[in-house]
LOBADO-346157 format. One line per field, with one value per residue (C-alpha): residue number from 1; residue in three letters; z, x, y. Coordinates in Angstrom, 1 decimal. Each point is the difference from the previous one (the first is absolute). Layout:
REM residues N
n [NUM / ...]
res [ALA / ...]
c3 [Z / ...]
c1 [X / ...]
c2 [Y / ...]
END
This chain:
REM residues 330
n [1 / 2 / 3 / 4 / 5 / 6 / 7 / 8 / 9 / 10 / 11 / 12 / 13 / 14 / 15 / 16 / 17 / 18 / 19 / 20 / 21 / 22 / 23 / 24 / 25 / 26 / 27 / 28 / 29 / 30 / 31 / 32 / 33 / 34 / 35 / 36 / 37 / 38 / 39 / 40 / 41 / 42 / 43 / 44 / 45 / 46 / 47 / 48 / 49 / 50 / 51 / 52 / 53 / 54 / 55 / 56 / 57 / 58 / 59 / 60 / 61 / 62 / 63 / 64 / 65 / 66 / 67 / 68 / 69 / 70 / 71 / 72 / 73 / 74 / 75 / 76 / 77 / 78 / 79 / 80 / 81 / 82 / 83 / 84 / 85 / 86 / 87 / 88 / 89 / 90 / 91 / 92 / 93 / 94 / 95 / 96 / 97 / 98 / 99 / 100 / 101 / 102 / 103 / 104 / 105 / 106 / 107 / 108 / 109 / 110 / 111 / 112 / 113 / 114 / 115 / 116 / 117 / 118 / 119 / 120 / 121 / 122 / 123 / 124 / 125 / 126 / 127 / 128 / 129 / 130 / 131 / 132 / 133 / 134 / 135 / 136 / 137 / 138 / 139 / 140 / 141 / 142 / 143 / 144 / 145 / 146 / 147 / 148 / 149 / 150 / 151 / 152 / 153 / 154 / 155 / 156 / 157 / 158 / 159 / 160 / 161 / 162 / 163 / 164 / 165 / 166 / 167 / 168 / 169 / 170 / 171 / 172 / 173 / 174 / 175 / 176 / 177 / 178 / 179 / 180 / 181 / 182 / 183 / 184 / 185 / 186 / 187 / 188 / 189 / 190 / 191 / 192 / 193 / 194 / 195 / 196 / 197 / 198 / 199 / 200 / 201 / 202 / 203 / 204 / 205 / 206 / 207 / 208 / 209 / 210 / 211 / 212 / 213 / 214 / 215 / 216 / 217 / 218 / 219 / 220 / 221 / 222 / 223 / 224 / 225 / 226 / 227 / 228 / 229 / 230 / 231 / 232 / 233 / 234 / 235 / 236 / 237 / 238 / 239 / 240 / 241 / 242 / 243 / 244 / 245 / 246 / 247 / 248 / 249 / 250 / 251 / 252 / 253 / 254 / 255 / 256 / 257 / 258 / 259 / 260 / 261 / 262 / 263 / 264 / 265 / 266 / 267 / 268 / 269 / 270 / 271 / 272 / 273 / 274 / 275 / 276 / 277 / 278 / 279 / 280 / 281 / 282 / 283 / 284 / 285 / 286 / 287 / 288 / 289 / 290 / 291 / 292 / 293 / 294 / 295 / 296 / 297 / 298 / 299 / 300 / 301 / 302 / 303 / 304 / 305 / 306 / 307 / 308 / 309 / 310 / 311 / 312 / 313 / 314 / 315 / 316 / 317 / 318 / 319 / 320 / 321 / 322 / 323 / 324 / 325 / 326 / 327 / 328 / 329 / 330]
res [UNK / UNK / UNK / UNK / UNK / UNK / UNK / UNK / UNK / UNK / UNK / UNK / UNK / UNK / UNK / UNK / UNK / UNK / UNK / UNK / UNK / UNK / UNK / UNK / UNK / UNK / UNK / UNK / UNK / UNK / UNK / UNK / UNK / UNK / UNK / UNK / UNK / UNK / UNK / UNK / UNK / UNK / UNK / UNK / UNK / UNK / UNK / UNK / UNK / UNK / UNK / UNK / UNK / UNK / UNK / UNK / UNK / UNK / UNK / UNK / UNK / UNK / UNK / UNK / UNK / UNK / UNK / UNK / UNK / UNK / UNK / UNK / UNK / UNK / UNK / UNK / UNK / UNK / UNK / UNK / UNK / UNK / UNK / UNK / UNK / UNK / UNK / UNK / UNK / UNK / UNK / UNK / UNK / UNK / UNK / UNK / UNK / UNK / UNK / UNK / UNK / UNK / UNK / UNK / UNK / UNK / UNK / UNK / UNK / UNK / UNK / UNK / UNK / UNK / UNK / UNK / UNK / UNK / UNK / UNK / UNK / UNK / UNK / UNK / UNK / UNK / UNK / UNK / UNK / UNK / UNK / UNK / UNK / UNK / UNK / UNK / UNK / UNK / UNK / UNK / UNK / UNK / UNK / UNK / UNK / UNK / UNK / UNK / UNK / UNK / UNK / UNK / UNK / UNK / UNK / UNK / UNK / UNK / UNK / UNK / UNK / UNK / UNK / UNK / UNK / UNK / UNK / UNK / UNK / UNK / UNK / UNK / UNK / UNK / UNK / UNK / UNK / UNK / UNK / UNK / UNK / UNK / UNK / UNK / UNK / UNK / UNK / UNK / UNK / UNK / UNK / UNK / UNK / UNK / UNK / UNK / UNK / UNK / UNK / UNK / UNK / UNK / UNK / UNK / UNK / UNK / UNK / UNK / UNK / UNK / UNK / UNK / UNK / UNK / UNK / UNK / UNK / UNK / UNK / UNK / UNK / UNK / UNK / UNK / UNK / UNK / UNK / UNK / UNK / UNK / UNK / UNK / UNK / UNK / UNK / UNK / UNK / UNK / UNK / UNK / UNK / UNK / UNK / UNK / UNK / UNK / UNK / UNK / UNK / UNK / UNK / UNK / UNK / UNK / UNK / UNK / UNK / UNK / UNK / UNK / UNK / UNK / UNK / UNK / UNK / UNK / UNK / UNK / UNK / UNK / UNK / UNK / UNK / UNK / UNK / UNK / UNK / UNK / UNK / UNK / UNK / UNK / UNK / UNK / UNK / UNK / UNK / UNK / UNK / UNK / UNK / UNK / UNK / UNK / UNK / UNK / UNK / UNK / UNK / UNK / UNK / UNK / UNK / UNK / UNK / UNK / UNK / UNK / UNK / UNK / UNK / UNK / UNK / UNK / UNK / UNK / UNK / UNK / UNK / UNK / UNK / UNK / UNK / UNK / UNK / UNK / UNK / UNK / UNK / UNK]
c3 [25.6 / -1.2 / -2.9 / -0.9 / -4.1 / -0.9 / -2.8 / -2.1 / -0.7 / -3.7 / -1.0 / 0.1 / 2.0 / 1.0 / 2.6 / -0.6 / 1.5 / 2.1 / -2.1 / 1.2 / -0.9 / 1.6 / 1.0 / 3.2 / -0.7 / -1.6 / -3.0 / -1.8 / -2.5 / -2.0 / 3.4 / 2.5 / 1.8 / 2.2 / 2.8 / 0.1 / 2.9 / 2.3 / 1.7 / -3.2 / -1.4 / 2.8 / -0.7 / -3.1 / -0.4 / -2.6 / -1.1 / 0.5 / -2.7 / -2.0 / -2.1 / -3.3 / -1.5 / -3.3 / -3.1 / -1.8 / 0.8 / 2.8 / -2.1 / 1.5 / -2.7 / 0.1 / 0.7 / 3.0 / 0.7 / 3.8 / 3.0 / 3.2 / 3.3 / 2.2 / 1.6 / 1.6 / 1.3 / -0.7 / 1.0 / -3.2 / -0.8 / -0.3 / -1.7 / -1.9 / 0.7 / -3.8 / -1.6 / -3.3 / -3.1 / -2.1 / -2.5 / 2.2 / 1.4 / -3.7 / -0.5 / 2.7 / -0.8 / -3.7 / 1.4 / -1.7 / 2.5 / 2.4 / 2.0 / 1.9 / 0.8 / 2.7 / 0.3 / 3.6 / 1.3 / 2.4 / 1.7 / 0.7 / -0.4 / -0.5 / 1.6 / 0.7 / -1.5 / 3.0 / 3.0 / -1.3 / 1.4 / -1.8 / -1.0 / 0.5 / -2.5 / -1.0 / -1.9 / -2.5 / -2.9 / -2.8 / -1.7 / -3.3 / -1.5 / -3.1 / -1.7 / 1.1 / 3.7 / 1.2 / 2.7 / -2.0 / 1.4 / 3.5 / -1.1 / -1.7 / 1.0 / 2.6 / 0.6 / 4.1 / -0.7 / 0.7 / -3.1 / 0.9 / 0.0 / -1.1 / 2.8 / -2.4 / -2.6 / -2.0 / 1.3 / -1.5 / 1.7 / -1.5 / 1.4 / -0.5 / -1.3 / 2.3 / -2.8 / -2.0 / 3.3 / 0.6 / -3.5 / -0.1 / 3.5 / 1.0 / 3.0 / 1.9 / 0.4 / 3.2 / 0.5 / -3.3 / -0.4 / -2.7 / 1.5 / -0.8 / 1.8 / 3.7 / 1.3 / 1.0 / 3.7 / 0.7 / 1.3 / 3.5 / 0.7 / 1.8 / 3.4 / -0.1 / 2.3 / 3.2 / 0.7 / 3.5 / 0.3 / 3.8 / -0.5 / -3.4 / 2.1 / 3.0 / -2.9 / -1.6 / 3.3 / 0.9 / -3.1 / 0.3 / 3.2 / -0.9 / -2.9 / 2.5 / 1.9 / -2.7 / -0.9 / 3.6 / 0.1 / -3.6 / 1.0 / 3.9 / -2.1 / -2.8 / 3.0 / 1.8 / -3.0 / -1.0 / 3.6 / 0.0 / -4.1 / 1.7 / 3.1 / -2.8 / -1.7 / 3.0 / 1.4 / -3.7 / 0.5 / 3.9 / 0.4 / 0.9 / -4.2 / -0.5 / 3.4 / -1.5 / 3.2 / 1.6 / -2.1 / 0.8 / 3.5 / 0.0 / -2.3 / 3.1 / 3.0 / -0.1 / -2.1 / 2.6 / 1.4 / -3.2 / -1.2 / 3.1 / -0.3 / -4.1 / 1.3 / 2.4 / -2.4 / -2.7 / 3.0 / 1.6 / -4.1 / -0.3 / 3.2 / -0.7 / -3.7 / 2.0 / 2.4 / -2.6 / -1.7 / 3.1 / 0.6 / -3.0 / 0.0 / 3.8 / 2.4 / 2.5 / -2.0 / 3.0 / -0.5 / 1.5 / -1.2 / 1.0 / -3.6 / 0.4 / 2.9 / -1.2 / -3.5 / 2.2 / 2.6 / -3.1 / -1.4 / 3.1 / 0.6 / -4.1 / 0.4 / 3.2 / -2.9 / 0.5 / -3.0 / -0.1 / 1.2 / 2.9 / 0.6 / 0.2 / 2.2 / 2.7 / 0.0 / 0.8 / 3.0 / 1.3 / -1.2 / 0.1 / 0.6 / -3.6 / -1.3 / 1.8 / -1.2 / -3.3 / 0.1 / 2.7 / -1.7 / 3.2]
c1 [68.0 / -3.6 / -0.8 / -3.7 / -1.1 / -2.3 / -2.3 / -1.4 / -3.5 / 0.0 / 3.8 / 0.7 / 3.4 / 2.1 / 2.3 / 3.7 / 3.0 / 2.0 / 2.4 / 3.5 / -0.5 / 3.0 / 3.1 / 2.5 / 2.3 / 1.3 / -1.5 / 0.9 / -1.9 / 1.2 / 2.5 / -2.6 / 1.1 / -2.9 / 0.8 / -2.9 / 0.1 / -2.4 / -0.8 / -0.6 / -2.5 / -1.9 / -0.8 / -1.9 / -3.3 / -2.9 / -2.0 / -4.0 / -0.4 / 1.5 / 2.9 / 0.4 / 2.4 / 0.0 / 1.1 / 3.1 / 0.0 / 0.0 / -2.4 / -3.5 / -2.2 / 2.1 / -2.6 / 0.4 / 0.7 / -0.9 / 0.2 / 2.6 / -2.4 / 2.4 / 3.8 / 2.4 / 3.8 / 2.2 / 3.1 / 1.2 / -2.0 / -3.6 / -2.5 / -3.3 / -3.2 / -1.8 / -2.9 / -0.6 / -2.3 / -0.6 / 1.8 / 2.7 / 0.7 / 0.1 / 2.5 / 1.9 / 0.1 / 1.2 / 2.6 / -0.7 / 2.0 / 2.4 / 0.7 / -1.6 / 0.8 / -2.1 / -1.9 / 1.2 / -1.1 / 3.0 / -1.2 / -3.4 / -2.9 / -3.8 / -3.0 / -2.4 / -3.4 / -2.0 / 2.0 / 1.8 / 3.0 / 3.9 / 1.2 / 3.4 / 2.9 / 1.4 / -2.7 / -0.1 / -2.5 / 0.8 / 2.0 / 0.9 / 0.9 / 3.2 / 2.5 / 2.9 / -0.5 / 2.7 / 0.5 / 0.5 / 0.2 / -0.8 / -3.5 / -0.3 / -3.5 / -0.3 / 4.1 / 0.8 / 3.3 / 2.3 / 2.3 / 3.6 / 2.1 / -3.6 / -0.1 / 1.2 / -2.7 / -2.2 / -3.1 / -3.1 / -2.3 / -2.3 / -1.0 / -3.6 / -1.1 / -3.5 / -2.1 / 0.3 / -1.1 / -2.6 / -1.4 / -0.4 / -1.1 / -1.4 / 2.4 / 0.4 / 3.5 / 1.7 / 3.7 / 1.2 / 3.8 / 2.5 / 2.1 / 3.3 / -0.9 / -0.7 / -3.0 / 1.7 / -0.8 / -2.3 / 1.3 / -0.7 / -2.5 / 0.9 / -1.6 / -1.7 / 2.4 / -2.6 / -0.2 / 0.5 / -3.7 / 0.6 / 3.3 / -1.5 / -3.6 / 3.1 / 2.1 / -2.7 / -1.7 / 3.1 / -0.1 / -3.2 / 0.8 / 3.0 / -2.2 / -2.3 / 2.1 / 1.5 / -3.3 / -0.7 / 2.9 / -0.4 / -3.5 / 0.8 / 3.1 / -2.4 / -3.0 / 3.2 / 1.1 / -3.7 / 0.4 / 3.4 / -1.4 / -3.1 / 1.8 / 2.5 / -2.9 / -1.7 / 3.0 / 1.1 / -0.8 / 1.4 / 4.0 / 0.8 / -1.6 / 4.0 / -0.3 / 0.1 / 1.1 / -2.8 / -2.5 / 1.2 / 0.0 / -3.5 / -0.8 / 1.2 / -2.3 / -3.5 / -2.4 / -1.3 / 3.0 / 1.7 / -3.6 / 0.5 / 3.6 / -0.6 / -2.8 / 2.2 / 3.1 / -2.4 / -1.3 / 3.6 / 1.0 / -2.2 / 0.9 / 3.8 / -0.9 / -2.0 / 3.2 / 2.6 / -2.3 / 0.4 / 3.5 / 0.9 / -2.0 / 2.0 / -1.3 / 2.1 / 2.3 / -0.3 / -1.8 / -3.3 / -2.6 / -0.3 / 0.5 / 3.7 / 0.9 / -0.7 / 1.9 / 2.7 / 0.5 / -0.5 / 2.9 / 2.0 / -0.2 / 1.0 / 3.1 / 0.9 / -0.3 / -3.5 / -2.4 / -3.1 / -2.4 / 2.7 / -0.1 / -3.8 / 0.2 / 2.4 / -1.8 / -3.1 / 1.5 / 2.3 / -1.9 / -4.1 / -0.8 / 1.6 / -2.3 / -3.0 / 0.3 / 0.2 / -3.2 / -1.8 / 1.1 / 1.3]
c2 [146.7 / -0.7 / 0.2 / 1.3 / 0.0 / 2.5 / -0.9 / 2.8 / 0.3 / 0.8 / -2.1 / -3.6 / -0.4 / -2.5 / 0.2 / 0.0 / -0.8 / 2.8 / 1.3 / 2.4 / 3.7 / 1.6 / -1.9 / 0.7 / 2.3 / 3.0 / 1.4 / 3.2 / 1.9 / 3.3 / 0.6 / -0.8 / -2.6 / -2.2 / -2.9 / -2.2 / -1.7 / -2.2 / 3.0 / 2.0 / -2.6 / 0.0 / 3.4 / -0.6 / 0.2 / -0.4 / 2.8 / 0.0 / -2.0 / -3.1 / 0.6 / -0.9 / -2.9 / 1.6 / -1.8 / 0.8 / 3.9 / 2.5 / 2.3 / 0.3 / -0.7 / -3.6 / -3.2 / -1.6 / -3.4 / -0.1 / 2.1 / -0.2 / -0.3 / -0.5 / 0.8 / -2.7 / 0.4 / -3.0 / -1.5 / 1.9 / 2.9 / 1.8 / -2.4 / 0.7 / -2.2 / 0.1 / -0.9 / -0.6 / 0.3 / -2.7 / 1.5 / 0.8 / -3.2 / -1.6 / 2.7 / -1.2 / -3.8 / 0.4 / 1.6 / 3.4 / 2.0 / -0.9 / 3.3 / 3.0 / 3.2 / 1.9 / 3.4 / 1.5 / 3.4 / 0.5 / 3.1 / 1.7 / -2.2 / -0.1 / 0.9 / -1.9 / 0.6 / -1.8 / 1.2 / 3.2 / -1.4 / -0.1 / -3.4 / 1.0 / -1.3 / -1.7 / -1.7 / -2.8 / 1.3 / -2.3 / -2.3 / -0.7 / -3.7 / 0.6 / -1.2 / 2.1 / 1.3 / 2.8 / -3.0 / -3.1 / -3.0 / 1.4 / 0.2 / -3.1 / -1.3 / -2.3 / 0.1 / -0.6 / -0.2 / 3.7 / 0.2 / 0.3 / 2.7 / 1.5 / 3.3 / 2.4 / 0.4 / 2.4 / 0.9 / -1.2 / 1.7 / 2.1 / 3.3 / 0.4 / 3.7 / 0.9 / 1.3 / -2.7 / -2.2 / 2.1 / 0.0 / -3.8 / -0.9 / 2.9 / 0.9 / 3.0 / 0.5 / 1.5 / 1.2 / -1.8 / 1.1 / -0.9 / -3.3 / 1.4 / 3.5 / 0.5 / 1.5 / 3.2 / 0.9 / 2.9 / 3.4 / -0.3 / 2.6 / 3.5 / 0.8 / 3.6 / 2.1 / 1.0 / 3.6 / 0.9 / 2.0 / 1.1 / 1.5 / 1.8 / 1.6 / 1.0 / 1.7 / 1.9 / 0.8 / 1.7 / 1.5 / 1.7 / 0.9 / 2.3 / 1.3 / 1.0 / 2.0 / 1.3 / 1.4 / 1.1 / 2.2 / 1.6 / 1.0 / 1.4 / 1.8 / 1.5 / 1.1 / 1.9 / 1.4 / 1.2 / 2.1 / 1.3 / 1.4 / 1.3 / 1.6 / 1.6 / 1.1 / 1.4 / 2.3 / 0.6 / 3.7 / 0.0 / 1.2 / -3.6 / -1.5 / -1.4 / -1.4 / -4.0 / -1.4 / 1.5 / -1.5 / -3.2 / 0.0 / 1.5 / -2.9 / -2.8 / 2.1 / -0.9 / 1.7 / 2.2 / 1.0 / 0.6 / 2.1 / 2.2 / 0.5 / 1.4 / 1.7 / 1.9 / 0.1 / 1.9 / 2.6 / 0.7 / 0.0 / 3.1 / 1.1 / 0.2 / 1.4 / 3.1 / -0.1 / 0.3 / 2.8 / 2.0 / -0.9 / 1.5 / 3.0 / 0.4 / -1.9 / -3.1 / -2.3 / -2.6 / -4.0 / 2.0 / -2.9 / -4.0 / -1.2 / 2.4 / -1.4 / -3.8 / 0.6 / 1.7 / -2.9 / -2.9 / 2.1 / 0.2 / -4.2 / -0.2 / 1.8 / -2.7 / -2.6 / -1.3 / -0.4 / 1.8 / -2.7 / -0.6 / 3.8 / -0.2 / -2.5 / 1.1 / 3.2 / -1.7 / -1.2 / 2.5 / 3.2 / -1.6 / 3.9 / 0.5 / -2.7 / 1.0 / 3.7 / -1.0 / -2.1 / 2.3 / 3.4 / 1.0]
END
């Protein structure tokens, strides 16, 4: 791999040897267990800007002794590139520390301030030169050498809170999530249930249709009722006024035939009235009058077993005279 130093404008560096952040193998840390492997470490990445190498603590406000530019995947593990301060690399060749321990965002990542795009995790931000690393010997600077019987060790990672990144660098932090805690997956989102609109407009036309009839039929029943109340009204004083059948069929005929045949009913009423008057005084007893003889045949048909309007209406065709009488006054 090539190896390209960056030299900062406003810090004298010196480039440094590559130096093994993470070895292979298994790594456990309060239960969470990690396999790094070559696959794993190819995953890392750098942030948008240089980490620090920071001297003797992982706090923020600690000095730094250089900056990592750069990743690299060994025969053994994941390697930093540094570069380092003066101070820094005097630190390093008295010998003032002899280990590291690293700052890794596992999950999330960043967003980058130019593009707007997520540097996905996981992500080296830091490092931190000490006396007593969580890994020991298996970040001893500048060791190649995998420690035996060394896979089942305490991590000494170090999860890297996002505020306190962002306070320091200036960083706008996307998707940061504890290391130990996975993201937890989103509810998949509901689809809005699709009303059927044709079959609802064929439903409620249907409905307004049967409200329409509906309607129809209470107002023809109210306009026949209105006539059969008038024609009861108009014969009350006639010797047929209990005659409620009667009404009603007058109330299906037209209204000039039904007009004609009141009309006639009221005449022949006053008729029979003048009839009965001189019946009882000793004149004929015998149906002498047209409205007689049609109240005598209705009554006739009646006692066969025929309603009132059938009686009417078989007279009208086997007696027409009876009919015609009654509206002729003959």
């Amino acid at each position: 791999m090539d190896t390209i130093t960056l030299i900062d404008e406003y810090v004298a560096v010196t480039p440094g040897e590559p130096y093994r952040l993470l070895p292979f193998g298994r790594i456990v840390k309060n239960g969470k267990v990690r396999e790094i492997t070559r696959e794993l470490a190819a995953r890392f990445r750098l942030p948008h800007f240089k980490p620090p190498i920071k001297l003797g603590s992982h706090k923020e406000e600690t000095p730094a002794g250089g900056h990592i530019i750069g990743l690299e995947v060994r025969a053994d593990g994941l390697y930093a590139i540094p570069e380092y301060t003066d101070g820094g690399m005097a630190t390093l060749t008295t010998g003032g520390f002899r280990y590291h321990s690293p700052e890794i965002v596992w999950d999330g990542g960043f967003e980058n301030p130019q593009t707007g795009e997520l540097i996905a995790g996981p992500l080296i931000v830091g490092d931190a030169l000490l006396h007593t690393p969580h890994l020991g010997e298996a970040t001893a600077l500048y060791s190649i050498e995998p420690i035996p019987g060394g896979t089942h060790m305490s991590e000494n990672t170090v999860t890297v809170p996002a505020g306190a990144l962002g306070q320091v660098y200036g960083l706008h932090v996307s998707r940061q999530c504890p290391a130990d805690q996975p993201e937890p997956a989103p509810t998949p989102a509901q689809p809005e249930p699709q009303e059927d609109y044709a079959a609802k407009v064929t439903e409620l036309t249907a409905r307004l249709q049967v409200i329409e009839a509906e309607k129809a039929q209470l107002e023809a029943d109210r306009a026949r009722q209105s006539r059969v109340d008038a024609y009861a009204a108009e014969l009350k004083a006639t010797t047929l006024h209990e005659d409620a059948e009667l009404f009603g069929v007058l109330a299906e005929l037209p209204e000039d035939a039904a007009k004609a045949i009141t009309q006639r009913i009221k005449a022949l009423s006053e008729q029979a009235k003048a009839a009965k008057l001189t019946t009882d005084i000793g004149g004929n007893s015998e149906h002498t009058t047209p409205i007689d003889k049609f109240n005598a045949a209705i009554e006739a048909k009646m006692k066969d077993g025929l309603s009132r309007n059938d009686a009417l209406m078989a007279i009208a065709k086997e007696q027409p005279e009876i009919i015609a009488a009654v509206r002729g006054g003959k």
